[in-house]
C-alpha positions as a Markdown table, in Angstrom:
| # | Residue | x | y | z |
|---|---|---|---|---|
| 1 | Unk | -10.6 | -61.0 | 13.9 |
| 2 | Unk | -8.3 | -58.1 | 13.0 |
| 3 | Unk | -5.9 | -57.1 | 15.6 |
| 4 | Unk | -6.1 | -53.2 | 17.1 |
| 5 | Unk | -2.5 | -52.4 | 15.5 |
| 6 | Unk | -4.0 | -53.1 | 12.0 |
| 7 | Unk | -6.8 | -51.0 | 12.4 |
| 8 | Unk | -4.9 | -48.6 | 13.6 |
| 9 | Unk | -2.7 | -48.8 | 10.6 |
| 10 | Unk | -5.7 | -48.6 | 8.5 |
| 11 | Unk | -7.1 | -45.9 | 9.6 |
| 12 | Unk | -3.7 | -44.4 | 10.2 |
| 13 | Unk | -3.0 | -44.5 | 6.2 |
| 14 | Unk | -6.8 | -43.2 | 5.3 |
| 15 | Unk | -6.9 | -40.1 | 7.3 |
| 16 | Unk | -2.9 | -39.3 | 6.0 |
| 17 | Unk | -4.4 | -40.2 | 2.2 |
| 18 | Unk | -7.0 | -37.6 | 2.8 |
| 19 | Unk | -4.9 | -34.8 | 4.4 |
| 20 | Unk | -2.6 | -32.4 | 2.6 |
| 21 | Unk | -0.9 | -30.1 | 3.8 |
| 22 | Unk | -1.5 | -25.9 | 3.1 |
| 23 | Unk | -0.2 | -24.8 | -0.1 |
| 24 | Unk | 1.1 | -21.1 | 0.7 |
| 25 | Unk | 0.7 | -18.8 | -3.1 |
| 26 | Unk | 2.3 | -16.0 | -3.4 |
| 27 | Unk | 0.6 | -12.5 | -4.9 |
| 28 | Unk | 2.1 | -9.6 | -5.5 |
| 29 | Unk | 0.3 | -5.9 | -5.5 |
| 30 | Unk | 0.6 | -3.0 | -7.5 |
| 31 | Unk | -1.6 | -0.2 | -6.2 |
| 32 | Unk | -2.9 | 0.6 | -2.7 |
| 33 | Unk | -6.5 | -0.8 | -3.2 |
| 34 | Unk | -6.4 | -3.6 | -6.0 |
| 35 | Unk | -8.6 | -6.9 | -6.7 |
| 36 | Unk | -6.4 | -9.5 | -8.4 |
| 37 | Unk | -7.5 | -12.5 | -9.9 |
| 38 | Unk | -5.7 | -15.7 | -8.6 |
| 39 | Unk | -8.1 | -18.3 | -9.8 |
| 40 | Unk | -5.8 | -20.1 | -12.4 |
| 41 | Unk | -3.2 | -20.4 | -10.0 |
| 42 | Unk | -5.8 | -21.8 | -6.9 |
| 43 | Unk | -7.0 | -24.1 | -9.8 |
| 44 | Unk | -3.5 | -25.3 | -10.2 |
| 45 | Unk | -3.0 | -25.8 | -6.5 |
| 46 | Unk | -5.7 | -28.3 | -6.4 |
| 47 | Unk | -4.9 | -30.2 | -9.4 |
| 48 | Unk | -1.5 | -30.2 | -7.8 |
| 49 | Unk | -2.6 | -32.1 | -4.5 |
| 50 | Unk | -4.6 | -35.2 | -6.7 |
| 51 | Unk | -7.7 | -34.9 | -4.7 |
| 52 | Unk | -11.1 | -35.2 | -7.3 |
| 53 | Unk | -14.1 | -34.6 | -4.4 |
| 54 | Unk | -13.6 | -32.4 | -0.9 |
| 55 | Unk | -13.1 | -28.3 | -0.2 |
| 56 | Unk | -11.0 | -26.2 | -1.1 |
| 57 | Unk | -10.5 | -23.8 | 1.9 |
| 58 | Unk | -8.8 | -20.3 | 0.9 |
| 59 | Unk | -7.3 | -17.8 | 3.9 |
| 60 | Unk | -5.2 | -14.6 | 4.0 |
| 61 | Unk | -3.3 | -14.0 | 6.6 |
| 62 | Unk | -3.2 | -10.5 | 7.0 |
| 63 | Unk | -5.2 | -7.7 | 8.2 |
| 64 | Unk | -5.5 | -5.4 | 5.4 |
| 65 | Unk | -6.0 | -7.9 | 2.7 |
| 66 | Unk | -9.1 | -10.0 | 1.7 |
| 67 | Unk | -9.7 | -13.1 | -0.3 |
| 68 | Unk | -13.6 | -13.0 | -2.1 |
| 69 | Unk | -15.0 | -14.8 | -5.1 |
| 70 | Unk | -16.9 | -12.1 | -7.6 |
| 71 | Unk | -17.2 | -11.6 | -11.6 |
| 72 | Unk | -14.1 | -12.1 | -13.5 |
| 73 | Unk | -14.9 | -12.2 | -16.9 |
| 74 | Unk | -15.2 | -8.1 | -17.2 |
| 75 | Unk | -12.3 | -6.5 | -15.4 |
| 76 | Unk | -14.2 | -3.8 | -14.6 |
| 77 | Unk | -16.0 | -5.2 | -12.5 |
| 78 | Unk | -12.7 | -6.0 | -10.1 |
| 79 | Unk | -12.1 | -1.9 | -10.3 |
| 80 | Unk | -16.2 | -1.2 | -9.8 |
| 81 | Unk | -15.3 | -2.7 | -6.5 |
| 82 | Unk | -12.3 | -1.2 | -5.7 |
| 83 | Unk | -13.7 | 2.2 | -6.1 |
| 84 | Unk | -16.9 | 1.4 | -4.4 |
| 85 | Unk | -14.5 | 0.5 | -1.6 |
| 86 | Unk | -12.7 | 3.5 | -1.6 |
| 87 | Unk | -15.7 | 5.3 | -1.6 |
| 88 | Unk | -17.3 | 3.2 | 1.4 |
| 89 | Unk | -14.2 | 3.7 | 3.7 |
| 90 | Unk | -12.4 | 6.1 | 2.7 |
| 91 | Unk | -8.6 | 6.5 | 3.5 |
| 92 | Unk | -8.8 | 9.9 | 4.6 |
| 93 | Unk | -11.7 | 9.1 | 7.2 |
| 94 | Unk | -11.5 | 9.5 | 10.7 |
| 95 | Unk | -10.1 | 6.9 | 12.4 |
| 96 | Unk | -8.6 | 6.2 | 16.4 |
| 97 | Unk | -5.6 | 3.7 | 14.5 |
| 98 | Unk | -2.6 | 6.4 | 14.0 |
| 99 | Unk | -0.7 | 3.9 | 11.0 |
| 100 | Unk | -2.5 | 5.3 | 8.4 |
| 101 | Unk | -4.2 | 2.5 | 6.8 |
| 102 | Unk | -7.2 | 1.8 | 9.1 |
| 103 | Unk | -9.4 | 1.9 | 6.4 |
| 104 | Unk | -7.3 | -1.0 | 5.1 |
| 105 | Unk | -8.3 | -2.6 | 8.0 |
| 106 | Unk | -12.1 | -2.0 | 8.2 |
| 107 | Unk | -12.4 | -2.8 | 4.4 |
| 108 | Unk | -10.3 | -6.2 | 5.1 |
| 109 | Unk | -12.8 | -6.8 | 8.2 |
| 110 | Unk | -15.9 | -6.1 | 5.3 |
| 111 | Unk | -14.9 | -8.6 | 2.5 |
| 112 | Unk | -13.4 | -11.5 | 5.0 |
| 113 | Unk | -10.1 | -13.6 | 5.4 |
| 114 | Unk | -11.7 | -16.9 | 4.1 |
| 115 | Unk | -13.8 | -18.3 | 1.1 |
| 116 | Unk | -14.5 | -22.4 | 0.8 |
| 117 | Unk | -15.0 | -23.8 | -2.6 |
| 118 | Unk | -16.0 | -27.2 | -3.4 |
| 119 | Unk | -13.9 | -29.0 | -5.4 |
| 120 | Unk | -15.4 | -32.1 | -8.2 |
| 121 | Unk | -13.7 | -33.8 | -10.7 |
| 122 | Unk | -10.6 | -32.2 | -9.6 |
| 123 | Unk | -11.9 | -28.7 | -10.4 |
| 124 | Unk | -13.1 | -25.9 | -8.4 |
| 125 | Unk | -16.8 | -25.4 | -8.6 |
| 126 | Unk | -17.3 | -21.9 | -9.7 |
| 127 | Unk | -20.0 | -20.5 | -11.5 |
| 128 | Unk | -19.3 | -19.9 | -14.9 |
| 129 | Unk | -18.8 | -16.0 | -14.9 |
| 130 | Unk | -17.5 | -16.4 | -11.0 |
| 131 | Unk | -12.9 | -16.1 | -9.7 |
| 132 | Unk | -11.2 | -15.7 | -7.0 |
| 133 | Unk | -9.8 | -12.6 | -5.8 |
| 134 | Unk | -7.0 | -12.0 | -3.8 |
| 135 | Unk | -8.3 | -8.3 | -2.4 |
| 136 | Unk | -5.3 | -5.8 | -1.6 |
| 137 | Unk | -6.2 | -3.0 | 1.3 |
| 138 | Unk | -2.9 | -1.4 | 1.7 |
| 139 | Unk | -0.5 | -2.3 | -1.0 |
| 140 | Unk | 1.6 | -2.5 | -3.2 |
| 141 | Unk | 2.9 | -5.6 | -1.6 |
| 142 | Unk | 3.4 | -9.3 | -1.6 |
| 143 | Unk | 0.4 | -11.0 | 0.1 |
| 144 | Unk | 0.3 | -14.6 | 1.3 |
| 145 | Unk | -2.8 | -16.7 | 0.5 |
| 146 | Unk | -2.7 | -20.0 | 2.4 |
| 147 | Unk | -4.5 | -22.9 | 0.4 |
| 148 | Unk | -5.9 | -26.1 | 2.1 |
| 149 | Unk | -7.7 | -28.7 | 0.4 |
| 150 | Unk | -9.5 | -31.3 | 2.3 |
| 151 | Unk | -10.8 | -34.7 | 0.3 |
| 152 | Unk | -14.5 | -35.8 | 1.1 |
């Protein structure tokens, strides 16, 4: 019979094996409204962490920024969006929030803080034409994008 301390110890050292802790990227802006394309470097931040099977859970913490997974073969495709952005929520619109960028906010609030992406074989599972955008609302600046991936 195994004794409580060893299976706490065992189940101690499992849950620690599958934890790791958030990986914090760095992206920097250049234009006001910008997609940019941080796939390679999320790819390395899993390879970086050893875990084969699980999630890989993607946040922003910011409230003019986005994080969304679209197209990334064509880059025009990045800017189709942009302008379509611009064009949906305007910066000139009329708006209660005095700062000046409450369409950054509102556009932020439309293409979400999070995306999850499964992760196999130590890669992300994308579809073949599909990356991961880091999406700038009020830039140029240096965003955060937190990375956590969880084995399973």
């Amino acid at each position: 019979m195994l004794n409580a301390a060893l299976i706490r110890s065992v189940l101690e050292s499992r849950r620690n094996s599958q934890e790791k802790p958030v990986q914090m990227l760095i992206v920097k802006t250049d234009r006001r409204t910008q997609l940019v394309d941080v796939t390679a470097q999320v790819q390395r931040a899993v390879a970086s962490c050893g875990v084969t099977s699980g999630i890989c859970c993607l946040y922003v913490p910011h409230t003019t920024a986005a994080i969304t997974i679209n197209e990334c073969a064509d880059p025009d495709v990045a800017r189709d969006v942009e302008g379509a952005l611009d064009r949906l929520v305007p910066a000139d619109g009329t708006f209660r929030h005095s700062e000046g960028n409450s369409d950054s906010h509102v556009k932020a609030a439309l293409v979400g803080a999070s995306q999850t992406i499964h992760v196999e074989g130590g890669k992300l599972l994308l579809g073949r034409w599909q990356g991961i955008f880091l999406c700038e609302f009020d830039g140029p600046r240096e965003r955060r994008l937190q990375v956590k991936i969880v084995a399973g």
